[in-house]
C-alpha positions in Angstrom: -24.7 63.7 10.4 -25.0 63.7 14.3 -22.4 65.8 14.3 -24.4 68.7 12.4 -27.5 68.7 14.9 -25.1 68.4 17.5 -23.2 71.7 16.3 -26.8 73.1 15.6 -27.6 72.4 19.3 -24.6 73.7 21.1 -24.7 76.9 19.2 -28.5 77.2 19.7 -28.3 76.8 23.8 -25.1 79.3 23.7 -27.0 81.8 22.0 -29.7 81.3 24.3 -27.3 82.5 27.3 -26.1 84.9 25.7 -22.6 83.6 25.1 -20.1 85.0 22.3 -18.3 81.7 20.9 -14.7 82.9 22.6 -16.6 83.1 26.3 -18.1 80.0 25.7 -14.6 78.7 24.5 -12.7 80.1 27.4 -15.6 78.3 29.9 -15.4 74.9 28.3 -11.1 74.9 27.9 -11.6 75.0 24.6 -10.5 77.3 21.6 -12.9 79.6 20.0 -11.7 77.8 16.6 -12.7 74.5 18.3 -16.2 75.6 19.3 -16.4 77.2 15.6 -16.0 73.4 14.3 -18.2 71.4 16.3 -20.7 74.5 16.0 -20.8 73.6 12.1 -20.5 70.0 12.5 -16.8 69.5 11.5 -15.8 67.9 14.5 -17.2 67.1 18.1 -16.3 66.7 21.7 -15.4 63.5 23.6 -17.7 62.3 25.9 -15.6 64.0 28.9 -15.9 67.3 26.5 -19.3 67.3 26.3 -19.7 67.1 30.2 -17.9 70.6 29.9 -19.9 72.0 27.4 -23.3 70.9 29.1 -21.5 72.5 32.5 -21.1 75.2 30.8 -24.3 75.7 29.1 -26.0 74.9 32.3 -27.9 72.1 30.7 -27.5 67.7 31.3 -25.7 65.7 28.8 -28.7 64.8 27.2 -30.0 68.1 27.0 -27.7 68.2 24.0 -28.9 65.7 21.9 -32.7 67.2 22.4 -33.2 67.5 18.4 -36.5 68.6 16.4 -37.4 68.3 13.6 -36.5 72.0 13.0 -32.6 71.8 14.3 -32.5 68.7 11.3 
């Protein structure tokens, strides 16, 4: 289930910045089919990943686990 909101949050913040899922991909080291699964909660990074995504989002770690009751 964490996995969802997680998803739900990554997408969220790359929207937010105005990143396509492939530039966000390519900034992370990551495919675009990658992203596409841990954007719908099918899979999710390792810790070291999600220290790339947050770099490349521009956001802390725990920035991605900020859920509200609207991302659940």
């Amino acid at each position: 289930m964490i996995e969802r909101f997680l998803g739900r949050r990554i997408a969220q913040l790359r929207k937010a910045r105005g990143l396509t899922q492939e530039a966000f991909a390519e900034k992370c080291g990551y495919s675009t089919e990658f992203v596409s699964l841990v954007e719908r909660g099918l899979n999710a990074p390792s810790v070291a990943g999600l220290e790339k995504v947050a770099k490349a989002l521009k956001v802390e770690i725990k920035d991605l686990f900020d859920f509200t009751k609207g991302d659940k």
